[in-house]
LUMGUBA-415762 format. One line per 10 residues: number of its first residue (from 1); for each residue x, y, z of C-alpha. Coordinates in Angstrom, 1 decimal. Layout:
! residues N
NUM> X/Y/Z  ...
***
This chain:
! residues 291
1> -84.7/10.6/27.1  -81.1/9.0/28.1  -79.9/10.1/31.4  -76.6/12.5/31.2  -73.3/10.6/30.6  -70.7/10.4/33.6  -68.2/12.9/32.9  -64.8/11.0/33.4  -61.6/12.6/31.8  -58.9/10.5/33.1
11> -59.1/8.6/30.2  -59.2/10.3/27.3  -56.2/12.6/29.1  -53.9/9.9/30.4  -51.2/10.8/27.6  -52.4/14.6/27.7  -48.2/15.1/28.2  -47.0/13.2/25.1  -49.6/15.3/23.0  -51.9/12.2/22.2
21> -54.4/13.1/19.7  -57.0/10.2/20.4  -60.3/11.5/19.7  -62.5/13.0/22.7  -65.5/11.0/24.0  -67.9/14.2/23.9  -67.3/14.5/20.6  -67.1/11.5/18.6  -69.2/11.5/16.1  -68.9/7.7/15.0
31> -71.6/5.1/15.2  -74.1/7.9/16.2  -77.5/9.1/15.0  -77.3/12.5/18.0  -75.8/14.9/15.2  -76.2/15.8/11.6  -73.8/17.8/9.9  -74.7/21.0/7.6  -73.2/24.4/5.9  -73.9/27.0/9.1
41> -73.3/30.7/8.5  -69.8/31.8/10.0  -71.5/34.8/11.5  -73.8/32.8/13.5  -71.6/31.0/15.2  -70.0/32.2/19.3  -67.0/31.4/20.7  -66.7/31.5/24.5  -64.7/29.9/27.0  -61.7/28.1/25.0
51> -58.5/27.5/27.1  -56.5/28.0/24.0  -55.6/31.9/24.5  -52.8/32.2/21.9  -53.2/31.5/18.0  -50.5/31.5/15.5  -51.1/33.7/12.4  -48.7/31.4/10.9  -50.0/28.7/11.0  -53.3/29.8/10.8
61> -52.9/31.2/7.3  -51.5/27.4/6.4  -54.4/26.1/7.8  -56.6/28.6/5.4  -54.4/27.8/2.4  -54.9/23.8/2.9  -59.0/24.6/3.5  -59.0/27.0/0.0  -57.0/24.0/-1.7  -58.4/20.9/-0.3
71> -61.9/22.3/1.2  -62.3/21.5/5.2  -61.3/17.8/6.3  -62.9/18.0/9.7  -66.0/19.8/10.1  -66.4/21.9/13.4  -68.3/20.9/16.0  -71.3/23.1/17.6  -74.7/23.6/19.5  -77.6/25.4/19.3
81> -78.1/27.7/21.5  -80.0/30.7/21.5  -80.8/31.1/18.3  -77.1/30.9/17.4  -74.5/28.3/17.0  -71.8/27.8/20.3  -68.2/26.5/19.0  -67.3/23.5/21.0  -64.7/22.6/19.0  -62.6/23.9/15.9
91> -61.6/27.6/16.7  -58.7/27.1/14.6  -60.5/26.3/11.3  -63.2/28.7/12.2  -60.1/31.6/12.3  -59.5/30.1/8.7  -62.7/30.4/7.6  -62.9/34.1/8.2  -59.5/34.7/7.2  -60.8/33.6/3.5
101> -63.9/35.7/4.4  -65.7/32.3/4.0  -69.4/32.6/5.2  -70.3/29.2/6.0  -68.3/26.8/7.1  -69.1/22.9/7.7  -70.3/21.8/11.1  -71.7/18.8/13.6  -74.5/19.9/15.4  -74.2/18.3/18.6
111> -77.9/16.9/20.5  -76.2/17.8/24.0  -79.1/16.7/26.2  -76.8/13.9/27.4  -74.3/16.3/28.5  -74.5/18.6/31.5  -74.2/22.0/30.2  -72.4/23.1/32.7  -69.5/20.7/31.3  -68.8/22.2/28.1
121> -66.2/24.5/29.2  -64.5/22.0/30.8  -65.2/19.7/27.8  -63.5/22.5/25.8  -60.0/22.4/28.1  -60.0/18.5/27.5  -60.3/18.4/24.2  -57.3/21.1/23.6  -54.8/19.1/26.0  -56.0/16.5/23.3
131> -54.0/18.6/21.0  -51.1/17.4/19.4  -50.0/21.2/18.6  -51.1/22.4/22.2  -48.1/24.4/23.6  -46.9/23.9/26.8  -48.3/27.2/27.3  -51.9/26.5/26.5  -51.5/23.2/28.4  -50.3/24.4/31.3
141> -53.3/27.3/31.8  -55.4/24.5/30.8  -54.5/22.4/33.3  -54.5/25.7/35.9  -58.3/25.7/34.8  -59.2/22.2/35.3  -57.6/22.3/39.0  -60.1/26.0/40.0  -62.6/24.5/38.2  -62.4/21.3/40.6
151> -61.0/22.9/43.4  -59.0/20.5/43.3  -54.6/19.6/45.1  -52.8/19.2/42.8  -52.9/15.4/43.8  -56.2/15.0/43.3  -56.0/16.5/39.8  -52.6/14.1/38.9  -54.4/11.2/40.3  -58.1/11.8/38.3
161> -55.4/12.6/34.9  -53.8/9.5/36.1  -50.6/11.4/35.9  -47.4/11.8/38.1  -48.0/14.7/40.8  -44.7/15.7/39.7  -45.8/16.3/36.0  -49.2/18.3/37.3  -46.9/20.4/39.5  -44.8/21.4/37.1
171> -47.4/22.2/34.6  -49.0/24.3/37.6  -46.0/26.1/38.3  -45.9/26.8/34.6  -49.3/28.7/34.6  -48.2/30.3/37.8  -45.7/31.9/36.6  -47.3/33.2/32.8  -49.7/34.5/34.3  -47.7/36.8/36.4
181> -45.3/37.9/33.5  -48.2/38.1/31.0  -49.2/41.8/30.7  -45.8/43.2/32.3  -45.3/46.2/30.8  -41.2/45.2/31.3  -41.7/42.5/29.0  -41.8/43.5/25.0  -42.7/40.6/23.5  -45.5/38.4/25.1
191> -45.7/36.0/22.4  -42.1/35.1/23.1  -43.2/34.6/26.7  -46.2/32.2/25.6  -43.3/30.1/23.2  -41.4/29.4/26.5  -41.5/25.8/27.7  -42.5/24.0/31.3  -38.7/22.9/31.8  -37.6/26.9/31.6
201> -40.5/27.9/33.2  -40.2/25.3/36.3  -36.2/27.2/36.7  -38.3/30.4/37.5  -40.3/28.8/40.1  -37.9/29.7/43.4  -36.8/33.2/42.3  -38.7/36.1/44.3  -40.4/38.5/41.3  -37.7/40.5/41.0
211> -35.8/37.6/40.3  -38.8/36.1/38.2  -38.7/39.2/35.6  -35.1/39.4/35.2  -34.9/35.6/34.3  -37.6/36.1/32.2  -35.8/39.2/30.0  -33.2/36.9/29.6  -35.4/34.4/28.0  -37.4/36.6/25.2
221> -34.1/38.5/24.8  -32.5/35.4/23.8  -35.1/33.9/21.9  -35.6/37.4/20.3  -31.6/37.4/19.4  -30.6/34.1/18.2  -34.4/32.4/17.8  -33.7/29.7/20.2  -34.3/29.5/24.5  -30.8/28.4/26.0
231> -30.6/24.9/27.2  -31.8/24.0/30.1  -28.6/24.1/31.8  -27.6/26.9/30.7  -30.4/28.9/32.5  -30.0/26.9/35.1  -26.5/28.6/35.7  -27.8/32.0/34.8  -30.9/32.1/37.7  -28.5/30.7/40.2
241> -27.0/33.8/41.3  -30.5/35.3/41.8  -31.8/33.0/44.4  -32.5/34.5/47.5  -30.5/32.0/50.2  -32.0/32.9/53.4  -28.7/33.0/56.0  -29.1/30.5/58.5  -29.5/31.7/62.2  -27.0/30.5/64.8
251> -28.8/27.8/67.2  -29.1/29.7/70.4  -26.4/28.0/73.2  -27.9/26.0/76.3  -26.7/27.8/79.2  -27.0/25.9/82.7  -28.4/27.1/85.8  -25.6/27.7/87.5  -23.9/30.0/84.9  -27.3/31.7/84.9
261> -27.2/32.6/88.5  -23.3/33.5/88.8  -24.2/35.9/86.1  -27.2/37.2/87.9  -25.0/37.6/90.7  -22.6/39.8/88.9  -25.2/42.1/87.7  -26.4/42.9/91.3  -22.6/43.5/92.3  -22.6/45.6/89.9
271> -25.7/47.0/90.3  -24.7/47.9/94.1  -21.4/49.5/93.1  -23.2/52.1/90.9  -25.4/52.6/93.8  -22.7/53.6/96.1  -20.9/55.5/93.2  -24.1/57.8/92.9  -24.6/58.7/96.4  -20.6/59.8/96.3
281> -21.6/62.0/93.1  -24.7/63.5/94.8  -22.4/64.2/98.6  -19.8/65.9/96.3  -22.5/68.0/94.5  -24.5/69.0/97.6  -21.1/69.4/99.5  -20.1/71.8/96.3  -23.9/74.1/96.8  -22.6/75.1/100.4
291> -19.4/75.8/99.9
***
């Protein structure tokens, strides 16, 4: 048996950003004998683990018309496992599929013994950042993936993507954020939320929450209203009043010695004239008792 293949993404992910669609490593199927590809029963098949959270009926419902019309291009890709078959890649033609109530659908069975099984999920994030209609959404959370799946700085991730720390930041930020709107019961359209892009998203970044949600309810409102996000500027001008500016503290004076002890001295000369003033008070009131 071949040993296991080195698993080395920065390759294949170097123009992740620009949406490349080159074809994943893992999965090629060219020039091979490790696969076969057969009619697998749609009901067989699991799906667990894929970065892409959001799925547009839309487009989805295209995707089945062009499979009833044309039949499936690009089979799915699989393993065995368990008895059943475990969807590496192809969720969105699998959606087709059972949209059309198909009950098979083509798939490659992958031979994995080359691959670490403990890769695949991370074999699944890759090859959606391969996506050329990945949202910046589903990229970003991808990319939040890859990083707690390394434990990785955000430098060490840019530099095994070969990509700017910059870009990685941003993209970071990005999940950062989603994830805290997603699920806010304040927000009344979370698929509006999901549409928004990294440049909006990286405005949010230095508002504190309360800040965070009302930027953010000015986004899906807008989006809601007119069916675009504003400009980049103009959000920019509309989350500038609700930054948080600390105030800056007033550097404490230097004060010398000497000032130090002439004020020292006029606290004891005060100090001793209160003295003297309560022993008058207490004369006059014992003076007062016996009279």
């Amino acid at each position: 048996m071949k040993g296991k293949s080195n698993f080395d993404p920065s390759s294949i992910l170097s123009r992740a950003g620009e949406r490349s669609a080159s074809p994943n490593v893992f999965l090629n199927t060219n020039g091979t004998t490790q696969h076969n590809t057969i009619d697998i029963p749609v009901s067989e098949i699991t799906v667990k683990e894929n970065p892409r959270k959001q799925f547009n009926d839309i487009t989805i419902r295209e995707l089945a018309e062009s499979i009833s019309a044309y039949g499936l291009l690009q089979p799915i890709v699989v393993r065995k496992k368990d008895g059943k078959y475990e969807l590496i890649n192809g969720e969105r033609r699998l959606r087709a599929h059972l949209l059309l109530k198909r009950k098979t659908i083509i798939a490659i069975i992958k031979n994995v013994e080359q691959l670490d099984p403990s890769k695949l999920p991370e074999i699944k994030l890759i090859e959606n950042l391969q996506r050329e209609d990945l949202r910046d959404a589903d990229l970003a959370l991808s990319l939040s993936e890859l990083k707690k799946r390394h434990n990785e700085t955000n430098e060490q991730l840019a530099k095994r993507l070969n990509k700017s720390a910059q870009w990685i930041k941003m993209k970071i930020t990005h999940a950062e954020v989603l994830k805290e709107g997603q699920g806010s019961a304040k927000l009344p359209d979370q698929d509006v939320l999901s549409e928004i892009p990294t440049s909006l998203f990286t405005e949010l970044a230095p508002l504190e929450k309360a800040g965070r949600q009302k930027a953010l309810n000015f986004l899906v409102a807008t989006k809601t209203k007119t069916g675009e996000f504003p400009a980049r500027a103009d959000f920019r001008e509309f989350v500038r009043p609700l930054k948080v500016t600390n105030p800056k503290k007033a550097k404490p004076k230097s004060v010398s010695l000497d000032s130090l002890k002439a004020e020292l001295n006029k606290v004891k000369q005060k100090i001793t004239e209160l003295q003297y003033r309560k022993q008058e008070i207490e004369d006059a009131i014992k003076k007062a008792k016996r009279s």
